[in-house]
N, C-alpha and C positions, 0 to 999 in steps of 0.2 A: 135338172136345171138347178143350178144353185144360186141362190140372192147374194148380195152383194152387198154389204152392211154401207151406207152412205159415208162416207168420212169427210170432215172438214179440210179442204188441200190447206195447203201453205198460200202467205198472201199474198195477193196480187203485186207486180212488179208493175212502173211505169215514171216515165219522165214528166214533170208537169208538176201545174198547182191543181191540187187535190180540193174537189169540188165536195162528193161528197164518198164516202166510203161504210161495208157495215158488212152481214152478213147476208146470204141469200137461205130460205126456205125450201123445200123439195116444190112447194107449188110456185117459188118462181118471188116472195111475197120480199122486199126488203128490211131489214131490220137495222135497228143498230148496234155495232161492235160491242160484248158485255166486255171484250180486253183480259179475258182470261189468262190468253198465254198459250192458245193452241189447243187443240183434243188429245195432247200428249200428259198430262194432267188426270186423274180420276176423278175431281171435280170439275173441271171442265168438262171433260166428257161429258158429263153428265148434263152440265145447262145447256151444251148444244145441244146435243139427245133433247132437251125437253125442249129445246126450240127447233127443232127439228130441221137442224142449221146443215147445208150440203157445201156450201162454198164462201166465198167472199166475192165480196165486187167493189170496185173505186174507181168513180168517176171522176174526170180531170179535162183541164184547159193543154194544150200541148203548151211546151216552154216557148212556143212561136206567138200566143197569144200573150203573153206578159206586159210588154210595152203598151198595145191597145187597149187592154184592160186596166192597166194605171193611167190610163192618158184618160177612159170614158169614165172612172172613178174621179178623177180629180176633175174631170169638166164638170159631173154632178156636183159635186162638193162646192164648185164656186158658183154654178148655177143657184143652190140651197144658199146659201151666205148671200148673194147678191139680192135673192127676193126678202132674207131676215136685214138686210142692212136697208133695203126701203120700208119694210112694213115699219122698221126702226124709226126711219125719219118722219115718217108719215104721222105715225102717234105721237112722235117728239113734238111735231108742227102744230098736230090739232089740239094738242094739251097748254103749250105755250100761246096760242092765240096764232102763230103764224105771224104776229106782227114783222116789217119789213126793217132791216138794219137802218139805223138812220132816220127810220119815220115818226114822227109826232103821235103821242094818242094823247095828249091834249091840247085844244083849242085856245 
């Protein structure tokens, strides 16, 4: 029987926004990309060898998700701005007194 020295393939192909991407371990363990330039290198080789790196893997959004995902990113974003634009007024109100436009504060 002969072993089979583990090699790092080429990477991953796929359509999408790119979630997250890196290298895999023989026990399966994730890491991230060192960006060597491949196990075609004898330094490279060698940091995967010590990372004991067998593949690549990249996780993604299909290109079908795009629109949903900028539509529930910009609801947050106004959701966020609309609680900082009251917490805004609130402080403005309680520091100035609140007093009402127009109204007397003396007798």
């Amino acid at each position: 029987m002969t072993q089979v020295r583990n090699r790092v393939e080429d990477a991953p192909s796929g359509a999408g926004i790119v979630v997250d991407e890196g290298i895999l371990t023989s026990t399966g363990a994730r890491l991230p990309n060192p960006y060597c330039g491949g196990d075609v290198f004898p330094d490279c080789r060698a940091t995967y060898d010590k990372l004991d790196a067998v593949g690549y893997y990249r996780d993604f959004h299909p290109l079908a998700h795009y629109w949903p995902v900028q539509l529930m990113a910009t609801a947050l974003t106004c959701a966020i701005v609309a609680v900082l634009v009251f917490a805004a007024y609130r402080v403005l109100k309680s520091r100035t007194g609140g007093t009402p436009r127009g109204a007397s504060t003396t007798e």
